[in-house]
C-alpha positions in Angstrom: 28.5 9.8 -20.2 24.7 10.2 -20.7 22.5 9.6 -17.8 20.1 6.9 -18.8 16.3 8.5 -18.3 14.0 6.8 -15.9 11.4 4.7 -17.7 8.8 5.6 -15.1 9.0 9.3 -16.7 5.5 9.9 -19.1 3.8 6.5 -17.8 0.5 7.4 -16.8 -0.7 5.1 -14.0 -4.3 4.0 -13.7 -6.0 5.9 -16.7 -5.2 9.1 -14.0 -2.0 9.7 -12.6 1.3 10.9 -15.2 4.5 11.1 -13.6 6.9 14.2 -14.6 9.9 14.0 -12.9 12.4 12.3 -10.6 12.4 14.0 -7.3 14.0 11.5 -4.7 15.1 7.8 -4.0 14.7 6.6 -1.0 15.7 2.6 0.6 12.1 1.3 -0.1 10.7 3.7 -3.0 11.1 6.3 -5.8 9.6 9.5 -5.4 8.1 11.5 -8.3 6.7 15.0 -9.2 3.4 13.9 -11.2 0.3 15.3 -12.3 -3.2 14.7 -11.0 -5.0 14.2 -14.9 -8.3 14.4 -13.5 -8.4 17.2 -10.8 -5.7 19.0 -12.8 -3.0 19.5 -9.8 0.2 19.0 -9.1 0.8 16.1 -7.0 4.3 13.7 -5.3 3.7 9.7 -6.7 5.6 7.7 -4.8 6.6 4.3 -6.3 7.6 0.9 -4.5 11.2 -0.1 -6.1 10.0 -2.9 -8.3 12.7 -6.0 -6.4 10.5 -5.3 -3.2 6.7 -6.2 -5.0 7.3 -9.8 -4.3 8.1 -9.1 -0.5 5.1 -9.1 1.2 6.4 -7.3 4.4 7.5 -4.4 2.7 4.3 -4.5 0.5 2.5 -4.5 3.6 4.1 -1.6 5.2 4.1 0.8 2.0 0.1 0.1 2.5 -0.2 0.8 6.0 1.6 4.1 5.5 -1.2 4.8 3.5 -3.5 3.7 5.8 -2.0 5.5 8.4 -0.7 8.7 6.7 -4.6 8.9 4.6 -6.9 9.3 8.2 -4.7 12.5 9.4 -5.4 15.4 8.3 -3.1 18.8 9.9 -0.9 21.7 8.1 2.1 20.2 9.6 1.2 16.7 8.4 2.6 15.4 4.4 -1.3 14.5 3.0 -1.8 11.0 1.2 -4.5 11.1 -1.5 -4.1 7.7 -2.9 -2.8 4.2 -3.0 -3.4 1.9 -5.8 -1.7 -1.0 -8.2 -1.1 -0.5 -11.8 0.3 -4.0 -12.9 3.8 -4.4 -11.4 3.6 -0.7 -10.2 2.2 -0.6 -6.6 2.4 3.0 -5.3 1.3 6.5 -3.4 -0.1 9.8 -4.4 1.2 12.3 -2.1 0.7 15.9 -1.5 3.4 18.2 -3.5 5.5 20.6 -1.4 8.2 22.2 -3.5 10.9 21.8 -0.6 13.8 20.1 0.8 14.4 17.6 3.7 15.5 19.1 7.1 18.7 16.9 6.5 19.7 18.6 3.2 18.7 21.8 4.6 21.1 21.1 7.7 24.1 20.2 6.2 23.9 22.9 3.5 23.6 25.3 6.5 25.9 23.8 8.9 24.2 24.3 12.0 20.4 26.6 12.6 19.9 29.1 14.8 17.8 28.2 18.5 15.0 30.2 16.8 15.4 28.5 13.7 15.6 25.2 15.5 12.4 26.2 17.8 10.5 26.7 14.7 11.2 23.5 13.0 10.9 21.6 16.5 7.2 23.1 17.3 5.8 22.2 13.9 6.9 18.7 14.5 5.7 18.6 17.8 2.3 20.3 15.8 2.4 17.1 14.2 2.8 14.6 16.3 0.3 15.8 18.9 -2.4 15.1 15.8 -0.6 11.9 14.8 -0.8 10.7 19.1 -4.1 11.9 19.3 -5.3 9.0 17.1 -3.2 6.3 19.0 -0.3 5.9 16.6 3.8 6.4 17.2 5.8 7.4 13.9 8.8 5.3 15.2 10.9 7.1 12.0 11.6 10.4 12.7 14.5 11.6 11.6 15.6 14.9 9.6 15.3 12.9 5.8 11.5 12.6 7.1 10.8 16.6 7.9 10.3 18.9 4.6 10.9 22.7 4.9 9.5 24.4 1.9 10.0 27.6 0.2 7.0 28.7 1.6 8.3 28.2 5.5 5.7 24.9 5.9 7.0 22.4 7.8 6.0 19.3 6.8 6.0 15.4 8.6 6.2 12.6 6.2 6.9 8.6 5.9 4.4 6.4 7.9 5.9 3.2 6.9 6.7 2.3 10.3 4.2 3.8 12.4 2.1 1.3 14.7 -1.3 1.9 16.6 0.7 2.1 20.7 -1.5 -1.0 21.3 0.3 -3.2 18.7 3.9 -1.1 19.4 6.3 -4.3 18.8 8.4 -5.8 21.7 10.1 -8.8 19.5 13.4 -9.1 18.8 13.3 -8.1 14.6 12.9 -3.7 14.5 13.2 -1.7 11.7 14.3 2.0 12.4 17.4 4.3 12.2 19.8 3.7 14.8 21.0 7.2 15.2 17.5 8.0 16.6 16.6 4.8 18.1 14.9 5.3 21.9 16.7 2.8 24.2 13.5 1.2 24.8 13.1 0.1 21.1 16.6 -0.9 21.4 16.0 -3.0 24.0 12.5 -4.2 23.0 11.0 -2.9 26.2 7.8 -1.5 24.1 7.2 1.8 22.8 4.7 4.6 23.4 4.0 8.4 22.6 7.4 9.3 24.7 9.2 7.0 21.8 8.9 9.6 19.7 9.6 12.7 22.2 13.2 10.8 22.5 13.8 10.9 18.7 12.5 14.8 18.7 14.8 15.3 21.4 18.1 13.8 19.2 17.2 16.1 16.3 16.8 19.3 18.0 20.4 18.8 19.6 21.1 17.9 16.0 19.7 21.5 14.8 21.6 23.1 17.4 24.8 21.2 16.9 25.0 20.2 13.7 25.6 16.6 14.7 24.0 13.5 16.1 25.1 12.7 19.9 26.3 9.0 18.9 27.7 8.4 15.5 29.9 5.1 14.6 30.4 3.0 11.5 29.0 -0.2 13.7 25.3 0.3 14.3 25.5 -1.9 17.9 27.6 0.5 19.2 25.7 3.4 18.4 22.6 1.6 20.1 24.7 0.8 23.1 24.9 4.7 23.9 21.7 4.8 23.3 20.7 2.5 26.4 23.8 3.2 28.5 25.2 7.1 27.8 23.3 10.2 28.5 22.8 12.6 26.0 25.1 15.4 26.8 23.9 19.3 26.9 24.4 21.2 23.0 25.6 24.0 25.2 28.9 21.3 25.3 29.5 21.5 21.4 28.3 25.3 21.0 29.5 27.6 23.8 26.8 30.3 24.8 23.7 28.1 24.0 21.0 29.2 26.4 20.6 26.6 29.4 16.7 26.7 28.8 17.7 24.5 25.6 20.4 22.2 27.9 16.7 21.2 29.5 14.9 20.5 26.7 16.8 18.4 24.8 18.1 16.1 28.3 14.0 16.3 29.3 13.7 14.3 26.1 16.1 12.6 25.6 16.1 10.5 29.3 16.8 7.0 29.0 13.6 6.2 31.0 10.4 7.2 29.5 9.0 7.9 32.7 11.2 11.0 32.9 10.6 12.6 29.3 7.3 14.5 28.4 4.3 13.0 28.8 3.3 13.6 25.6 4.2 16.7 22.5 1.5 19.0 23.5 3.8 18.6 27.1 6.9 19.3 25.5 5.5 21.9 22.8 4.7 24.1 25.8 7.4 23.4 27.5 9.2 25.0 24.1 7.1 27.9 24.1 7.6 28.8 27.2 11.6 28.5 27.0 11.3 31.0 23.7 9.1 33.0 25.6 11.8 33.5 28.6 14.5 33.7 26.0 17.0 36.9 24.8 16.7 37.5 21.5 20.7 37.3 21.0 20.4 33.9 22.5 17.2 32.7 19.9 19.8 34.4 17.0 23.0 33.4 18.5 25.0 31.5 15.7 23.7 34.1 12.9 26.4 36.5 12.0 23.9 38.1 9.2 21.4 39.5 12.0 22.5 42.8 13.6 21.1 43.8 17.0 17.7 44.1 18.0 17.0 42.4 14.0 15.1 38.7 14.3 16.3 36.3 11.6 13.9 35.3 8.8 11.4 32.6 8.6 13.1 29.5 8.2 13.1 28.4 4.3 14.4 26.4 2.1 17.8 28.1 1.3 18.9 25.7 -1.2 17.7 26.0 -5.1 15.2 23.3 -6.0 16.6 23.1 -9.6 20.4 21.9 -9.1 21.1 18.3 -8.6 20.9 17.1 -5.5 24.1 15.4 -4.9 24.8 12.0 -3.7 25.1 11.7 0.3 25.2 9.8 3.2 21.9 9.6 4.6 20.4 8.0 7.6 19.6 4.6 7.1 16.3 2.8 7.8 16.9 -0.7 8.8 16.9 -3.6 11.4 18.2 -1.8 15.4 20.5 -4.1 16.8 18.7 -6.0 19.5 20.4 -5.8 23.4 18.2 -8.7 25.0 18.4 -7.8 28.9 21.1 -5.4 28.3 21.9 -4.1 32.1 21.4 -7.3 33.5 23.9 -8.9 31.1 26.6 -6.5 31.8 26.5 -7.1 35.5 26.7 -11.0 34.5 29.9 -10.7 32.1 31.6 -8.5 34.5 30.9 -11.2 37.3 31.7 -14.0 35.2 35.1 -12.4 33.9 35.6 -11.9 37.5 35.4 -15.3 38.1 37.4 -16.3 35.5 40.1 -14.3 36.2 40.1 -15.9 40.0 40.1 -19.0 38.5 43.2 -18.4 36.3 45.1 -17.2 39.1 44.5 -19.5 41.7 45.8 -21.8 39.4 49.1 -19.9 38.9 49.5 -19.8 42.6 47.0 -21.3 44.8 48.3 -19.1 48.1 47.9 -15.6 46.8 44.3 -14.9 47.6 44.4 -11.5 48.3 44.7 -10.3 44.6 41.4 -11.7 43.8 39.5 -8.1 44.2 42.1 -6.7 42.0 42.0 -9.1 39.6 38.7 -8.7 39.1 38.8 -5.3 38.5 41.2 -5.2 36.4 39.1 -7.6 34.4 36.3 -5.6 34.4 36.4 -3.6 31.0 37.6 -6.8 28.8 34.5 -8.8 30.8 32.0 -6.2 30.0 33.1 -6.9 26.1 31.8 -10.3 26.2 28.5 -8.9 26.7 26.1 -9.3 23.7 25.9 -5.3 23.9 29.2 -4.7 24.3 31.3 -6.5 21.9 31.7 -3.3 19.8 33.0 -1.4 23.2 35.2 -4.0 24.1 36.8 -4.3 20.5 37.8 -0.5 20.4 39.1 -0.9 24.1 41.7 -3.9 22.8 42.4 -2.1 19.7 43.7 0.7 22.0 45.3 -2.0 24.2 47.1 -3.5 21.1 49.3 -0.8 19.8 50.9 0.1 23.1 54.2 -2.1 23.2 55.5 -1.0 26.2 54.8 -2.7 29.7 51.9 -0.4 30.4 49.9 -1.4 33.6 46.7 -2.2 33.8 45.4 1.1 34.6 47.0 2.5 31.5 45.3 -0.2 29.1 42.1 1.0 31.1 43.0 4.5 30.7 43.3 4.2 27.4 40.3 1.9 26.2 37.9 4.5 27.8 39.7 7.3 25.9 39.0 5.1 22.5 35.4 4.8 23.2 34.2 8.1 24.2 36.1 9.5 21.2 34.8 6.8 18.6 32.5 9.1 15.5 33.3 12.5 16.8 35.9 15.1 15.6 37.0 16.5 18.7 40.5 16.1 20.2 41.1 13.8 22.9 40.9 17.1 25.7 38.0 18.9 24.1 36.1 15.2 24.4 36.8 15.1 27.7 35.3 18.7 28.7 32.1 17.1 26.8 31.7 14.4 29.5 29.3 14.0 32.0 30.0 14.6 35.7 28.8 10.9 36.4 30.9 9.4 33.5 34.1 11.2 34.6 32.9 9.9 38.3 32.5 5.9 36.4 36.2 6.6 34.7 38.1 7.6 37.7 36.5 4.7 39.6 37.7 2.5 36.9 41.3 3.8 36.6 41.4 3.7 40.2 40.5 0.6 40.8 43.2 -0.9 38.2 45.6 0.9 39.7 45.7 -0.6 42.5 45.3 -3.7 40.9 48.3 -2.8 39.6 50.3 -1.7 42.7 49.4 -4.8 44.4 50.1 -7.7 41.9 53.6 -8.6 41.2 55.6 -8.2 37.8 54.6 -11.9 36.4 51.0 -12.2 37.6 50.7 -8.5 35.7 52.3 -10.7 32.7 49.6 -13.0 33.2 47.1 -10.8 33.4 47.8 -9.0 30.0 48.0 -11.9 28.3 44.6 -13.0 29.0 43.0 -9.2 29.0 44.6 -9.4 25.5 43.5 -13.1 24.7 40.4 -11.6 25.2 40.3 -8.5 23.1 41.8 -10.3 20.6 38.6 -12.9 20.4 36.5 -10.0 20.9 38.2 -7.6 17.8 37.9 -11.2 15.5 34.5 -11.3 16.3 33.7 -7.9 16.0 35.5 -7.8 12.5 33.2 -11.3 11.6 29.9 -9.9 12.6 30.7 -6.4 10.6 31.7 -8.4 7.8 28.7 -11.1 7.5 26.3 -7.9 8.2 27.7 -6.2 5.4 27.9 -9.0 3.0 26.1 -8.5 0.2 22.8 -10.5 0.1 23.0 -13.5 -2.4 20.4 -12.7 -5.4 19.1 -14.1 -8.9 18.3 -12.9 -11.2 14.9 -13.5 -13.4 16.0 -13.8 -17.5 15.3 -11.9 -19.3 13.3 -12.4 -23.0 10.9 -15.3 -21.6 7.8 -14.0 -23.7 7.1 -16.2 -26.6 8.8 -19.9 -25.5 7.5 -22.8 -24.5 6.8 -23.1 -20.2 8.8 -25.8 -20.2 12.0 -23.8 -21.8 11.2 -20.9 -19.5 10.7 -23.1 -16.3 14.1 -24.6 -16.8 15.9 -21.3 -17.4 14.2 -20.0 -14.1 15.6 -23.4 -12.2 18.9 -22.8 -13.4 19.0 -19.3 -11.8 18.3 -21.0 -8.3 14.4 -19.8 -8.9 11.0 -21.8 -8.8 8.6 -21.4 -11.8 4.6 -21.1 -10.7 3.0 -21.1 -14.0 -0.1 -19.1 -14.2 -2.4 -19.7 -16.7 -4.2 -17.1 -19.0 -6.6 -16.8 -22.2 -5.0 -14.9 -25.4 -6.4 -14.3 -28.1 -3.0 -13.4 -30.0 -0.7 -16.5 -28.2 -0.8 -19.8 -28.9 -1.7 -22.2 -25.8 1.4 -23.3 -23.9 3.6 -20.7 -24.7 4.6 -17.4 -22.1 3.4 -14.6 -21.9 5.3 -12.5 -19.5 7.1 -13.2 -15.8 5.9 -11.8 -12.4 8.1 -10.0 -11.3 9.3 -8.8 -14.7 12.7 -10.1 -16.0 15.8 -8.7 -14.8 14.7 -8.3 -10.6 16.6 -9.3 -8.5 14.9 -11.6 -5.8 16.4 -13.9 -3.2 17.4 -17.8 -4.1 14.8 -20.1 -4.4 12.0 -17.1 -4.5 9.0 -18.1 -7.1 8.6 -16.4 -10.0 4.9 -16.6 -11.3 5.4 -17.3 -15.1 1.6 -16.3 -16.8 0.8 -19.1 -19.8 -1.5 -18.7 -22.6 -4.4 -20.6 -22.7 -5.0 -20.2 -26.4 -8.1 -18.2 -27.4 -10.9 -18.6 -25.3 -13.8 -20.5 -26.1 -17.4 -20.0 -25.3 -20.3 -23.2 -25.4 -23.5 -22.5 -26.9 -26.5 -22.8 -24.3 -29.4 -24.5 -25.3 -31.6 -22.5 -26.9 -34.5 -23.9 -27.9 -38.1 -23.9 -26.2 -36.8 -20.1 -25.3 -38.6 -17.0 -26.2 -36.4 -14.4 -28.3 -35.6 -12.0 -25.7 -34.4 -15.2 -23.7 -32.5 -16.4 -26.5 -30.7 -12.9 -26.8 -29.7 -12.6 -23.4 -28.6 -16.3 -23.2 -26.1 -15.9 -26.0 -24.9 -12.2 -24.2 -24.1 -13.8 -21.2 -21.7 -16.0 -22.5 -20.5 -13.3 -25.1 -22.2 -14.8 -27.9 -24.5 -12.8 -30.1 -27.6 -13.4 -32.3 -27.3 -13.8 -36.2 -30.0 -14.0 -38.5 -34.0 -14.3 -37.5 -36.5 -16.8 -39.4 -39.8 -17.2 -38.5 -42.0 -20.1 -39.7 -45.0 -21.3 -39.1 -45.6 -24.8 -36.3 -48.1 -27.0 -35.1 -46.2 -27.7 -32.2 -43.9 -24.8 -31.0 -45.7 -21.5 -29.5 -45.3 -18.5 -31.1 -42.2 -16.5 -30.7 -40.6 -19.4 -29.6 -37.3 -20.9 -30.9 -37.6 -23.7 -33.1 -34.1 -24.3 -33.9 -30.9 -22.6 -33.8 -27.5 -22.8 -36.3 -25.2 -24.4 -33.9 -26.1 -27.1 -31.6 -25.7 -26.6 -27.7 -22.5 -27.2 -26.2 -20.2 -26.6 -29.1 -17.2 -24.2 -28.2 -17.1 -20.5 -30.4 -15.4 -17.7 -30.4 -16.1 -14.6 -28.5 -18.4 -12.4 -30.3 -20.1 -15.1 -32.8 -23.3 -15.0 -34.0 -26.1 -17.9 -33.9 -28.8 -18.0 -36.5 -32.2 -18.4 -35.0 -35.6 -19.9 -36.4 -38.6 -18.8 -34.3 -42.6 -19.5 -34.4 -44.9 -17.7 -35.9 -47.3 -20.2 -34.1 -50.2 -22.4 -36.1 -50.1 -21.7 -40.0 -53.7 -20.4 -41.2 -55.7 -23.0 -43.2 -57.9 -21.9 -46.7 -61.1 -21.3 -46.4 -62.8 -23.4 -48.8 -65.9 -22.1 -51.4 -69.2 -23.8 -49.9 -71.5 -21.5 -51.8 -74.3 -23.6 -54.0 -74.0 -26.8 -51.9 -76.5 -27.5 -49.4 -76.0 -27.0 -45.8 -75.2 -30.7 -44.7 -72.6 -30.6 -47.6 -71.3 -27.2 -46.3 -71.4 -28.1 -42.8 -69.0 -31.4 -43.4 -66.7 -29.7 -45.7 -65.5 -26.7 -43.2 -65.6 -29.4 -40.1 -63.3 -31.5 -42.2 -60.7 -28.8 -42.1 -61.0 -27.9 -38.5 -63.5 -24.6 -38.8 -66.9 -23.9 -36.8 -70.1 -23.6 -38.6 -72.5 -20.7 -38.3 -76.1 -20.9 -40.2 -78.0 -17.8 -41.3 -81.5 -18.3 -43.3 -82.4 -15.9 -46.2 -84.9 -15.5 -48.9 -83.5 -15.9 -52.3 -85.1 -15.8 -55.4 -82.0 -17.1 -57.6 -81.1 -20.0 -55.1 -83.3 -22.9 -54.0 -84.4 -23.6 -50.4 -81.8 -25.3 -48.5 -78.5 -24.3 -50.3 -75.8 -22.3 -49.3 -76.6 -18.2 -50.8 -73.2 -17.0 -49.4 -70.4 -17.3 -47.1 -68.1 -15.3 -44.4 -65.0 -15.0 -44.6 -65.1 -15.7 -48.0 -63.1 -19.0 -50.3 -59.9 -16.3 -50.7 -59.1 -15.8 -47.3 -57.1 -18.4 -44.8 -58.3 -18.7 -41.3 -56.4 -20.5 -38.0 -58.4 -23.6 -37.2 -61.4 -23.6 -35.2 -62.4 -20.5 -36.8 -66.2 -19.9 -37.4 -67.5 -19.5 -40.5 -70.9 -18.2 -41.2 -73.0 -19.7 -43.7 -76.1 -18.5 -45.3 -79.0 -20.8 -46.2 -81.6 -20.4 -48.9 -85.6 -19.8 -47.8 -86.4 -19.7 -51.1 -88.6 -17.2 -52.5 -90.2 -14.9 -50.5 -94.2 -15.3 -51.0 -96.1 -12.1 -51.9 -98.5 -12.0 -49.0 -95.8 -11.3 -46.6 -94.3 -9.4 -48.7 -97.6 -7.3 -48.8 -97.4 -7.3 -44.8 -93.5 -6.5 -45.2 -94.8 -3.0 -47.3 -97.9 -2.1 -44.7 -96.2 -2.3 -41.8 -93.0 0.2 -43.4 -96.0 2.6 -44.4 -97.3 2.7 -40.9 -94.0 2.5 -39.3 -93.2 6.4 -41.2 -96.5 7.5 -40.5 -95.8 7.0 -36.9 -92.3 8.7 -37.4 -93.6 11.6 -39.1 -96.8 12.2 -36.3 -93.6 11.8 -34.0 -91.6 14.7 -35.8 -94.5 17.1 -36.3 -95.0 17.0 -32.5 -91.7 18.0 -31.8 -91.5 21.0 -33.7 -94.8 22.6 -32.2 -93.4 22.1 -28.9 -89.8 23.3 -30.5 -92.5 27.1 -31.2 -94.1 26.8 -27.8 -91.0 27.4 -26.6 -89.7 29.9 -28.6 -93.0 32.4 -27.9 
């Protein structure tokens, strides 16, 4: 069967950002190989799965693992250098580390060595002091979140639940991995710095073991042992461990922050100084490869990058089963089933008092079932209970549901599980077997009948419920779907579909110039997600083409015209100019559309501007007399000018010549210069006229002569 290819593969996102390749999936998010287009490097893109866009909360937390990833920079630390939006794709862009996660690299090894381990554990530690230092908890460690490369880096990654220690949450709803929950998260008593350190301390006994302390197919009852057991030593599932590491993981892994490290640079010292102190058989002990007096190699990535990776279990992010007032509950069931079990049997026989002690604690294990915490406990305690038929006492059916809970998720045989014990819980089991025993020894045969009916009335009601929870938290959420081929109908078709898929239409409405108004465009989120029932589906409308009005354009000067008709994507057409009494020139007269009317984008107006007033002829005035001339150019609007001349062709008192002349045209108010005959000139003054030019060169040449003898003077 051929493997259907990833759309995603080829898409470049933002004009920048192409992705290559599949590289992982993950709960919340693809992740991708990619290239950076514009810097030319190799980059990881992670992308949101497209169902969770429309959930704000997990929208919200792939940002602030942005946010919180982008301001910390250190070696040990998985870089963020982006987080952007392209359409329905919301996503990261990630440093690329050609590597594998420390949970691949653990089970394809089996187990690592303690200086393997040590290795791994101080780069984290590396990381976490930088990620502390600026007030923020990760609050997801876990192997599927450390990278070893083929380089040896150790890398951190995933900040999608990390909280500033200030905001850490105390409510009731927690999102995490239960095999590496703190008991303080569990039991929403806050979380700090030390949250982490407990986590750290879970995977190093991880690295040395090659399993988690707690495992179990029901989630509450691996957070139970989180609050109530103590993690025991590695050295208890691989003989010959050195004791220096026994320390280090319980440090961390106390149930009370209080007595874990104050912080990792604590701890990371604290790790160098046990390596420091340690043999080097016992940093390579589990290495068969290493011959004596050899160190093994830097840890790397041992498994090729190429092959598939194949489908496994991993450790699941989600919501951490919530034990509200855990300790103090327990001692409240186990008083109440006390109570109740006094009550039942002073009712069978009013004079017996002196089995109430041993009722009670024979009652003990089924009471501390009814416990919100320990309803998984209880249920594997009566399933042990059931399948005995024979008359067992009390201290059997004891016996027996302690055997079934310690041993619950692990592979060891019933002995080697009960070498793995701590001294105190041995010390809490014999107490308990004891104390039913004597129970036992002092209650006769039918109040021992009475009492296993009800201890098994009661793990019966506790396995049901048990079952019920598992079942309704395993359900499969109810969904709908969004139809698919929606573009190109009518709203109304498309809003009905959506209703009839238990979903609520919110139409949006667009301009498109290619769609006619009222009919769809496209769905957000896109058709086939899955969303919950009654989720809204935003369905994007065309508006038709968009229309733009025409501004009012006239009384505006050109340039204001222009930029008018650009603002509202409009451009200018053709340009007249004309001449106007009235309008200023380079001002628009008229334009080809009238304000207000609706065109398309990118249409042009036609303009008519001023050239201001039009020039008026000047008229020919030449040969009438002056009053004549003088009343024909005021008639038209001009100014008159008079200049007197002699003329002997045109009588005193008429017109000789004008300026500007008849052919030309001249604005209004213009002045034109007329000039008037003298008549003849008489001879007499024209006489004078001739002496007084003689004299005036005679002066001009006495003038010139004295200048050149003073032009020789000089010269000798």
């Amino acid at each position: 069967m051929t493997a259907r290819r990833d759309p995603l593969i080829g898409t470049v996102l933002n004009d920048r950002y192409r992705i290559d390749a599949k590289i992982a999936r993950g709960g919340m998010a693809m992740v991708y190989r990619g290239t950076d287009l514009r810097l030319d490097r190799e980059i990881a893109i992670k992308v949101m799965h497209e169902h969770l866009i429309s959930d704000d909360t997990f929208v919200e937390r792939f940002r602030r693992e942005a946010i919180n990833a982008g301001r910390l920079t250190h070696p040990n630390l998985v870089a963020i250098h982006d987080q952007a939006r392209d359409g329905d794709i919301v996503y990261l862009v990630m440093e690329y580390l050609p590597s594998v996660t420390l949970r691949r690299e653990l089970k394809h090894r089996g187990t690592f060595t303690p200086r393997q381990a040590i290795v791994v554990l101080d780069a984290i530690l590396a990381a976490l002091e930088a990620v502390h230092s600026t007030g923020i908890i990760h609050r997801d460690l876990k192997p599927d979140n450390v990278l070893l490369g083929t380089d040896g880096q150790v890398k951190l990654a995933d900040f999608g639940l990390a909280r500033a220690v200030t905001t850490a949450t105390t409510t009731k709803t927690l999102i995490g991995t239960v095999g590496y929950v703190a008991p303080e998260l569990v039991t929403r008593a806050g979380a700090d710095a030390r949250t982490d350190l407990y986590t750290v301390g879970i995977m190093f006994y991880e690295m040395l073991t090659g399993a988690q302390p707690y495992t179990d197919e029901v989630p509450i009852q691996v957070a139970y042992r989180h609050v109530h057991d103590t993690v025991p030593p590695p050295s208890d599932v691989v003989a010959r461990l050195s004791p220096r590491l026994d320390a280090l993981v319980l440090w961390a892994t106390s149930k009370d922050p209080e007595d874990r490290p104050a912080d990792a640079a604590e701890f990371r010292l604290a790790l160098a100084e046990a390596r420091a102190e340690m043999s080097e058989a016992e940093l390579d002990l589990g290495d068969p490869q290493i011959a004596a007096g050899e160190h093994s190699p830097v840890l790397t990535a041992s498994i090729d990058l190429g092959e598939e990776v194949p489908k496994e279990k991993r450790s699941r992010t989600d919501e951490i089963p919530y034990l509200e007032g855990e300790e103090d509950d327990t001692e409240d069931a186990a008083a109440d089933g006390a109570d109740t079990d006094d009550d039942v049997d002073d009712a069978a026989d009013p004079d017996d008092v002196d089995d109430k002690d041993d009722a009670a604690g024979a009652a003990t294990i089924a009471a501390s079932g009814a416990g919100v915490a320990g309803a998984g406990a209880a249920a594997v305690a009566a399933s042990g209970a059931k399948d005995d038929s024979t008359a067992a006492s009390a201290s059997d059916d004891s016996a027996d549901a302690d055997e079934s809970n310690d041993s619950s998720g692990e592979e060891d045989s019933d002995d080697e599980q009960e070498s793995k014990d701590s001294e105190s819980d041995r010390h809490d089991k014999a107490a308990v077997v004891a104390g039913s025993a004597a129970a036992s020894a002092g209650a006769s045969p039918a109040k021992r009948r009475r009492r296993r009916v009800l201890t098994g009335l009661v793990a019966v009601v506790a396995v049901l419920a048990l079952v019920a929870w598992f079942v309704v938290a395993n359900l499969p959420a109810p969904t709908s779907i969004v139809p698919g081929e929606l573009a190109g109908k009518p709203v109304e078709e498309v809003t009905s579909q959506l209703e009839d898929n238990d979903l609520k239409a919110e139409p949006k409405e667009v301009f498109d110039d290619k769609v006619p108004a009222g009919t769809v465009i496209g769905t957000e989120p896109v058709s086939g997600a899955e969303l919950a029932p009654d989720s809204s589906v935003t369905v994007v409308v065309s508006k038709g083409e968009e229309k733009f009005a025409v501004p009012k354009l006239e009384g505006m000067s050109r340039d204001e015209a222009e930029g008018a008709l650009k603002k509202v994507n409009l451009e200018v057409g053709k340009v007249d100019e004309e001449f106007s009494d009235t309008v200023a020139k380079d001002t628009v007269i008229s334009a080809s559309q009238k304000p207000g009317k609706k065109l398309s984008k990118g249409e042009k107006i036609d303009l008519v501007v001023s050239k201001g007033v039009a020039p008026i002829p000047v008229p020919n005035v030449e040969g009438l007399t002056f009053d004549a001339a003088y009343a024909t150019l005021a008639k038209r609007g001009f100014r008159v000018g008079k200049d007197e001349v002699f003329s002997d062709d045109v009588p005193k008192g008429k017109v000789v010549s004008q300026f500007p002349k008849s052919t030309e045209s001249k604005p209004a108010n213009s002045l034109i210069i007329v000039r008037v005959s003298k008549g003849k000139e008489k001879k007499e003054d024209s006489e004078k006229k001739d002496d007084k030019k003689d004299e005036k060169k005679k002066d001009d040449d006495k003038d010139k002569k004295s200048d050149d003898k003073k032009d020789e003077d000089k010269d000798k």
